[in-house]
C-alpha positions as CSV (number, residue, x, y, z in Angstrom):
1,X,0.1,-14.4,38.3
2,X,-2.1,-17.1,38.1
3,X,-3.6,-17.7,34.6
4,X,-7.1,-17.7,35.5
5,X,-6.4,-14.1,37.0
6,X,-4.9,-12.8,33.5
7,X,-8.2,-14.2,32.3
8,X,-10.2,-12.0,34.5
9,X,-11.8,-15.2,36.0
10,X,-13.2,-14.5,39.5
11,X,-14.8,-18.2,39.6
12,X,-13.2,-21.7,38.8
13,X,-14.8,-24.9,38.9
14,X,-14.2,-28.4,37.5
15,X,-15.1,-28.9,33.9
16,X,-17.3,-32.1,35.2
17,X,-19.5,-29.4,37.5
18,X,-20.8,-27.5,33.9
19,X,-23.8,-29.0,33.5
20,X,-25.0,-28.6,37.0
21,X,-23.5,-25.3,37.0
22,X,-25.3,-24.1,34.2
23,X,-28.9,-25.6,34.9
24,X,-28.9,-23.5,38.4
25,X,-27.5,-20.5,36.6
26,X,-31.2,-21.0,34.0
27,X,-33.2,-22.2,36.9
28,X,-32.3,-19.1,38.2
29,X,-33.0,-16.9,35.2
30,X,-29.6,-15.7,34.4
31,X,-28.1,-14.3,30.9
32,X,-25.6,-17.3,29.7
33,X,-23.5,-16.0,27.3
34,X,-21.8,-18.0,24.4
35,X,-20.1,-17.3,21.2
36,X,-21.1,-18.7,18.0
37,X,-20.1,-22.4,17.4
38,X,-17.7,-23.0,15.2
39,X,-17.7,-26.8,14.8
40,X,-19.9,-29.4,14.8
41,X,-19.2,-30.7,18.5
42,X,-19.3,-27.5,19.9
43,X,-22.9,-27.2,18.5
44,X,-24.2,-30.4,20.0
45,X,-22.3,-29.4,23.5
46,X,-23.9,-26.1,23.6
47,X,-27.4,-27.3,22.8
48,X,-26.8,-30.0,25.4
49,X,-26.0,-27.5,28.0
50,X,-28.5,-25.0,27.4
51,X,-31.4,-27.4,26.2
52,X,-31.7,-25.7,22.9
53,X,-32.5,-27.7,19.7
54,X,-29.2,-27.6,17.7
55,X,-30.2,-25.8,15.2
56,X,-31.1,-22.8,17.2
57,X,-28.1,-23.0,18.9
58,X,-26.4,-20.0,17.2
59,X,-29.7,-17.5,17.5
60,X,-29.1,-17.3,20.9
61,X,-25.6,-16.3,20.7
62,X,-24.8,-13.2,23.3
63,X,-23.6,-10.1,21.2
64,X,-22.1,-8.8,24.5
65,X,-19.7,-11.3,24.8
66,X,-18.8,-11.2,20.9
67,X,-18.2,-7.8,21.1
68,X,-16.3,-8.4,24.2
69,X,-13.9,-10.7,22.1
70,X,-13.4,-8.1,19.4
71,X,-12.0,-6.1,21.6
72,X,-9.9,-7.7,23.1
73,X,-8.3,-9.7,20.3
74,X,-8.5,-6.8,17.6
75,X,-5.3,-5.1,19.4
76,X,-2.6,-7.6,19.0
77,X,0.2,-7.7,21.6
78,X,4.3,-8.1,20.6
79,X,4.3,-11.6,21.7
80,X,1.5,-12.3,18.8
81,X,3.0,-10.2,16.2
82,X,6.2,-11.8,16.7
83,X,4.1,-15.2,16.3
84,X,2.7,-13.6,12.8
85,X,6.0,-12.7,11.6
86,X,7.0,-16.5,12.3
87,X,4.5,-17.8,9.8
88,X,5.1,-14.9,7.3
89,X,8.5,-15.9,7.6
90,X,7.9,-19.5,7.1
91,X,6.0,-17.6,3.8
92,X,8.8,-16.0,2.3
93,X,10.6,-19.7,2.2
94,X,7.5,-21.4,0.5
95,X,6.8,-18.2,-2.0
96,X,10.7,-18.0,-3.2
97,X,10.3,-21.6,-3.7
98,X,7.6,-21.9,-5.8
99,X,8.6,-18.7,-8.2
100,X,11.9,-20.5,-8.9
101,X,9.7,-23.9,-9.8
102,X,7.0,-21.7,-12.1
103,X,8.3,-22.4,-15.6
104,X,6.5,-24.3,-18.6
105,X,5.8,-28.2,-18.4
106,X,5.9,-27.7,-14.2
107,X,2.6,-29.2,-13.2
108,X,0.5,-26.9,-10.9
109,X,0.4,-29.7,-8.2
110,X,4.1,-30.3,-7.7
111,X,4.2,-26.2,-6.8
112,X,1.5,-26.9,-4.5
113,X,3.0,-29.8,-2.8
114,X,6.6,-28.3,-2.0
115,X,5.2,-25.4,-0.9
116,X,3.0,-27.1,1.7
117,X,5.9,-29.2,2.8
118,X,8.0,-26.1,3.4
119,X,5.3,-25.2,5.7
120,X,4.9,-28.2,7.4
121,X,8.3,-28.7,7.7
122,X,9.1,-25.3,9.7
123,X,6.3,-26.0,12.2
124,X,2.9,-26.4,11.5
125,X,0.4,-27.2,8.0
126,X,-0.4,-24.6,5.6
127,X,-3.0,-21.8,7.0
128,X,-5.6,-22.6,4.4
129,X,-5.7,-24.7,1.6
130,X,-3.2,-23.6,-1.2
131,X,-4.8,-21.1,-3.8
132,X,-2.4,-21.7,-6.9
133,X,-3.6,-21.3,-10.5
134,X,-2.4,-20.3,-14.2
135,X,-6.4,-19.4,-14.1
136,X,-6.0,-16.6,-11.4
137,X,-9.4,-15.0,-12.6
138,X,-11.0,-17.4,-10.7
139,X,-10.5,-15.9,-7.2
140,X,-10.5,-19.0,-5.0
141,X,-8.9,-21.3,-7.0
142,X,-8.0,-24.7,-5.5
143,X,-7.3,-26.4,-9.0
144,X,-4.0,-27.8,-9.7
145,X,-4.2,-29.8,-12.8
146,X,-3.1,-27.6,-15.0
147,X,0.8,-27.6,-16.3
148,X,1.9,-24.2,-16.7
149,X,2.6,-22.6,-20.2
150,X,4.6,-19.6,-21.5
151,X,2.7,-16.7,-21.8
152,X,0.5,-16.9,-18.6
153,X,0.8,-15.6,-15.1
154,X,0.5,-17.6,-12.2
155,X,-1.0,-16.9,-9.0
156,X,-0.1,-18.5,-5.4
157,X,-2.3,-17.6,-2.6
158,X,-1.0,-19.4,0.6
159,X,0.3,-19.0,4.4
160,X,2.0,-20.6,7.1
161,X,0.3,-21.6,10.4
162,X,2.6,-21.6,14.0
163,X,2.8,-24.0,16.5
164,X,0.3,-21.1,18.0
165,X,-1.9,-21.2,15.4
166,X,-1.3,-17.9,14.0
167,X,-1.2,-17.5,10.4
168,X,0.2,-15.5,7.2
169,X,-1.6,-15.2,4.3
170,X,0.3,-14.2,1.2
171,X,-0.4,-13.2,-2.3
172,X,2.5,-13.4,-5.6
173,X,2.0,-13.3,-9.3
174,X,4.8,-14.7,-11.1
175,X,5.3,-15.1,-15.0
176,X,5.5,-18.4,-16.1
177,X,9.1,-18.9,-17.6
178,X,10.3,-16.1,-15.2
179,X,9.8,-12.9,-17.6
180,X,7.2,-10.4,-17.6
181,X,6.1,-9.6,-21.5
182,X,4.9,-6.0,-21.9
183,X,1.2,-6.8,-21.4
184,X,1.9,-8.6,-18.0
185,X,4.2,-6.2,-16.6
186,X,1.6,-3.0,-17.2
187,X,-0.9,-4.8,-15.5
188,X,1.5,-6.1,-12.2
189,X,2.6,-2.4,-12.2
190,X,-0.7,-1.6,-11.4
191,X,-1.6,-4.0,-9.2
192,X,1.5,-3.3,-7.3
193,X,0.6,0.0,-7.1
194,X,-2.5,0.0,-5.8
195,X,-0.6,-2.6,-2.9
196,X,1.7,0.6,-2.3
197,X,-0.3,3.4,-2.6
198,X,-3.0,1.9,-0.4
199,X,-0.3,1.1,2.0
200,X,0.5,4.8,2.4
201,X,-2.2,5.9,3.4
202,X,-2.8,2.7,6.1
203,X,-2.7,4.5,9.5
204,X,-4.5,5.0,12.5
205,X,-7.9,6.6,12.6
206,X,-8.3,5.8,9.1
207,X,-11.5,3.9,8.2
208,X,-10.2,1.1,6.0
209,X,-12.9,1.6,3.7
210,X,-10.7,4.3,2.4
211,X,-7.9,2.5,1.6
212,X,-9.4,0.4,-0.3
213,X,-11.1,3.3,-2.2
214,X,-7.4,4.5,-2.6
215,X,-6.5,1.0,-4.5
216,X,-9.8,1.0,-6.4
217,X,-8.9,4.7,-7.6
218,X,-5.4,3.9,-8.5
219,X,-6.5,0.4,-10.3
220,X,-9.1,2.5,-12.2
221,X,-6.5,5.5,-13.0
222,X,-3.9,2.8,-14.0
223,X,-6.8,0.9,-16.6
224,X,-7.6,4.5,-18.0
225,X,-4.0,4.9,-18.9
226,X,-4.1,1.7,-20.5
227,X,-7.5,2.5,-22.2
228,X,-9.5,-0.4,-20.9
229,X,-11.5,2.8,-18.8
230,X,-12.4,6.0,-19.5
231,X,-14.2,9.1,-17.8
232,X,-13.4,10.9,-14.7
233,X,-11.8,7.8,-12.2
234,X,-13.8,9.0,-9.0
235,X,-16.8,9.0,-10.2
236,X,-16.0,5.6,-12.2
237,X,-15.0,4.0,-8.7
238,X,-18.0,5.5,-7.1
239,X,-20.4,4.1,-9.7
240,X,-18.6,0.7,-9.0
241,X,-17.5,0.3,-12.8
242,X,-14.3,-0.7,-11.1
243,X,-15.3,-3.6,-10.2
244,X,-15.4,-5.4,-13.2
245,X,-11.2,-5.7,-12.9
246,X,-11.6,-6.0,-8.8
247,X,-14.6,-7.3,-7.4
248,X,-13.5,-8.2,-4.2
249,X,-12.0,-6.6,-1.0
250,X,-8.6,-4.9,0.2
251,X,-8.1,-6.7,3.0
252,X,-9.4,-8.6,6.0
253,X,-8.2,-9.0,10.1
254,X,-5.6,-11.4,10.1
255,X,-4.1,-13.2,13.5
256,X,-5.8,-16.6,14.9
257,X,-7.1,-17.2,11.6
258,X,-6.5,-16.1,8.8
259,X,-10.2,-14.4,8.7
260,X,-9.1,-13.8,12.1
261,X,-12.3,-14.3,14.1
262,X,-14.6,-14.8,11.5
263,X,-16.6,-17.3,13.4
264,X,-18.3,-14.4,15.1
265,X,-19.3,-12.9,12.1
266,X,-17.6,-10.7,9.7
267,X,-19.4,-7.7,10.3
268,X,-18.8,-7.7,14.0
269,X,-15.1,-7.9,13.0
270,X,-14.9,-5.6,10.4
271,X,-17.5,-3.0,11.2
272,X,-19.3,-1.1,13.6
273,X,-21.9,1.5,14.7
274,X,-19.7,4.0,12.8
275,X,-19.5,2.1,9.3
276,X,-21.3,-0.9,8.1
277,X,-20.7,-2.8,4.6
278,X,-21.6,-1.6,0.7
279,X,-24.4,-2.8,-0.7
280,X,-22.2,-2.2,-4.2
281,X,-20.9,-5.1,-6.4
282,X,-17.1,-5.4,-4.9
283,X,-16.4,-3.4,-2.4
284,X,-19.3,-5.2,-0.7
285,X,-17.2,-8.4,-0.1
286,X,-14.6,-6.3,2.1
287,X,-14.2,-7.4,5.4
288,X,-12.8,-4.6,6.4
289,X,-14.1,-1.5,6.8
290,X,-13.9,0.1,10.2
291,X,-11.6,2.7,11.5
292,X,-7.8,1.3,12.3
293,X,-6.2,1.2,15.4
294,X,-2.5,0.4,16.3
295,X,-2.0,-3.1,17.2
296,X,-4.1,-4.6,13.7
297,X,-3.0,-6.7,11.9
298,X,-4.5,-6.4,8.5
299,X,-4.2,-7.9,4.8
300,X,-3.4,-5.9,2.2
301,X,-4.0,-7.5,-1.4
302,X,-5.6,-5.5,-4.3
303,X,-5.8,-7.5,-7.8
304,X,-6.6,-7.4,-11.6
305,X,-8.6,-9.8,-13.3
306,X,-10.0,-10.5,-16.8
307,X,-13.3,-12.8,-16.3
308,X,-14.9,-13.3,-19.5
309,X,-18.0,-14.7,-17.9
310,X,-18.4,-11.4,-16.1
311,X,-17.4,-9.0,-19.0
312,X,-20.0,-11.1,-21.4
313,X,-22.9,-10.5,-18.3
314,X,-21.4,-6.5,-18.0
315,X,-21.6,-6.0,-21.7
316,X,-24.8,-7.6,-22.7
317,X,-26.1,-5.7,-19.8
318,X,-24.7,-1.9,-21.5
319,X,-23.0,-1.4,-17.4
320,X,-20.8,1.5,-17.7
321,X,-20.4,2.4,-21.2
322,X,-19.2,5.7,-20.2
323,X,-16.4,4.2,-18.0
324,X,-15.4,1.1,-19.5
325,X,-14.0,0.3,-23.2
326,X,-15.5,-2.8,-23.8
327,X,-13.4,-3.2,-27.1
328,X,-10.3,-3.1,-25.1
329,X,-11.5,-5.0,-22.8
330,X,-12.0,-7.7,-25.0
331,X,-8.1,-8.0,-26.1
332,X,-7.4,-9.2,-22.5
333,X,-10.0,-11.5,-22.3
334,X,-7.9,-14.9,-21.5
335,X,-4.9,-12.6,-20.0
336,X,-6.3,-14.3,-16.4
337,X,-5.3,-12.2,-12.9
338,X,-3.1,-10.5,-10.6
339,X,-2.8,-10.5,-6.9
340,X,-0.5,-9.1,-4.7
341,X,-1.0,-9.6,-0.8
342,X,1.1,-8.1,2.4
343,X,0.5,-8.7,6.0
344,X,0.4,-5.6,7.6
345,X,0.5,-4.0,11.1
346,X,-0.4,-0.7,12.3
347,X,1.7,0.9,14.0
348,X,1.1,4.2,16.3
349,X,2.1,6.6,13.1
350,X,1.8,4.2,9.8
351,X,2.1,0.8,9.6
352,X,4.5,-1.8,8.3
353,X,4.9,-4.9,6.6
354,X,5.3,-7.9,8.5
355,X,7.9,-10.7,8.2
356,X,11.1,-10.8,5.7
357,X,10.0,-9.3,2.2
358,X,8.9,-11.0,0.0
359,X,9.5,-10.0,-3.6
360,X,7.2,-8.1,-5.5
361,X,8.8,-5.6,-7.6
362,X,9.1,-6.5,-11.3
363,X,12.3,-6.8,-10.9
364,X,12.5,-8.7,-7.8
365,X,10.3,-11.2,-9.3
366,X,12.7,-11.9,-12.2
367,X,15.8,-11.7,-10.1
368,X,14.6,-14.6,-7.8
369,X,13.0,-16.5,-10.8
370,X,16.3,-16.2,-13.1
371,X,18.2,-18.1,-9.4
372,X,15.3,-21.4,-10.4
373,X,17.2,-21.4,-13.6
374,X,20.6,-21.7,-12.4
């Protein structure tokens, strides 16, 4: 079949032809539909085209056709899921890598930089730039100065890109020197469990707003057993005190990009008529809210994370006495954070994770760690 008809492309016509194509199509008063720019070029192009000033260009962006894309690419097909499992693949080589370098003296940087060769070696450059950090309270942290000390956790944040251009996105926490100490490993245990728990209950016709309710309630439950919280855990989570220890999002689409689609706006790719983002501190930055279908490919990747600016602005402000032990709170002030991130599909009865595992168990974790030191 010819490619324009897999398209759905009635019409062809030489690139060169556009403008004039396009001026008859205004002279004669029809719609043109466009999605929103994402570069620079594109901008000037469209402007040019349409004889809109460039900055106006992206007002005039036709919601028809972006929903039209949603749908289409929301729903990925086997040969794009096999592509995704490629670069997760690609992940699991760069991740085992940098756990077995992640012991004191290492410098931050050399992790980083064998890590992005991996990737570039196997195909294609990293899918966005390397998150990797001692400092994993600071979310997006593109810092690598620091050399890595006993005691501390590290985080890597990273993915491969195919020759494609579909990506992974991946989340470990490793202890530096290769063994969790008490403190560290009741934290990760949390984490981890919010990773599974939320993972359970991934499946279609479930809004995604719910699972990450499911991590936020098992992340508060898990912090109450600790004693950094207190009080009933629902109404903790629904109050938001939660988000002191996880201010951000489950997950987000994953496919193309690794904010797959973002550049026609997050809410048209994570929401809908049916649910539309919190206006609560946290869960308001998730992506992802709207009900799952099989054929997603979603992120999964709850975390923990001790930032003393934001305790000091929390407790100076009183927030959520009656959830949150500020006292306790204070003894894990420099502990830093924890994130642990799967790509995952939906299936037609669950979901599963994509691409060879990567380890995330405590003792996984060691086990690979202890091989660096052979």
């Amino acid at each position: 079949m010819p490619n324009k008809l897999k398209a759905g492309i009635k019409n062809s016509a030489p690139l060169s032809e556009l403008d004039e194509f396009i001026k008859n199509a205004i002279q004669r008063k029809r719609t043109i539909h466009f999605a929103p720019h994402y570069r620079a070029e594109t901008q000037l192009q469209l402007s040019k085209l349409i004889g809109l000033k460039p900055c106006r260009v992206k007002d005039y962006a036709s919601m028809e056709l972006i929903r039209g894309i949603v749908n289409l690419r929301s729903v990925k097909d086997e040969l794009e899921i096999a592509e995704i499992e490629k670069a997760v693949d690609v992940a699991y080589m760069m991740f085992t890598a940098g756990m077995k370098m992640a012991f004191p003296g290492r410098k931050e940087q050399e992790i980083v930089g064998l890590m992005e060769g991996i990737s570039i070696s196997h195909g294609r450059p990293v899918s966005f730039p390397i998150i990797l950090s001692i400092n994993g309270q600071i979310l997006h942290n593109h810092h690598h100065e620091n050399y890595l000390e006993e005691g501390r956790m590290m985080v890597m944040d990273a993915g491969s890109e195919t020759p494609m251009l579909y990506a992974s996105d991946i989340t470990r926490t490793v202890p530096v020197g290769g063994k969790f100490s008490q403190r560290q490993a009741e934290i990760y245990q949390i984490v981890l469990n919010a990773n599974l728990r939320s993972i359970e209950v991934t499946k279609p016709g479930t809004l995604y707003f719910d699972c990450h309710m499911k991590a936020a309630e098992t992340i508060a439950s898990g912090l109450k057993d600790l004693g950094l919280m207190h009080g009933d855990v629902k109404e903790a989570v629904a109050a938001g005190a939660h988000a002191l220890f996880f201010p951000h999002g489950l997950g987000h689409m994953l496919g193309m990009d690794v904010h797959d689609m973002e550049g026609l706006g997050q809410i048209n790719v994570g929401y809908d008529k049916e649910i539309q983002p919190a206006k609560q501190f946290g869960t308001a930055y998730l992506r992802m809210g709207r009900r799952l279908q099989p054929g997603f490919v979603i992120t999964n990747e709850p975390g923990i994370y001790f930032i003393p600016e934001l305790i000091d602005q929390w407790k100076a402000a009183d927030m959520f006495p009656q959830f949150i032990n500020y006292k306790k709170v204070d003894e894990y002030r420099y502990f830093g954070g924890i994130r642990i991130e799967d790509d995952i599909l939906v299936t037609n009865d669950g979901c599963r994770i994509l691409g060879k595992p990567i380890p995330k168990t405590i003792a996984e974790v060691e086990e690979t760690m202890r091989d660096g030191l052979a």
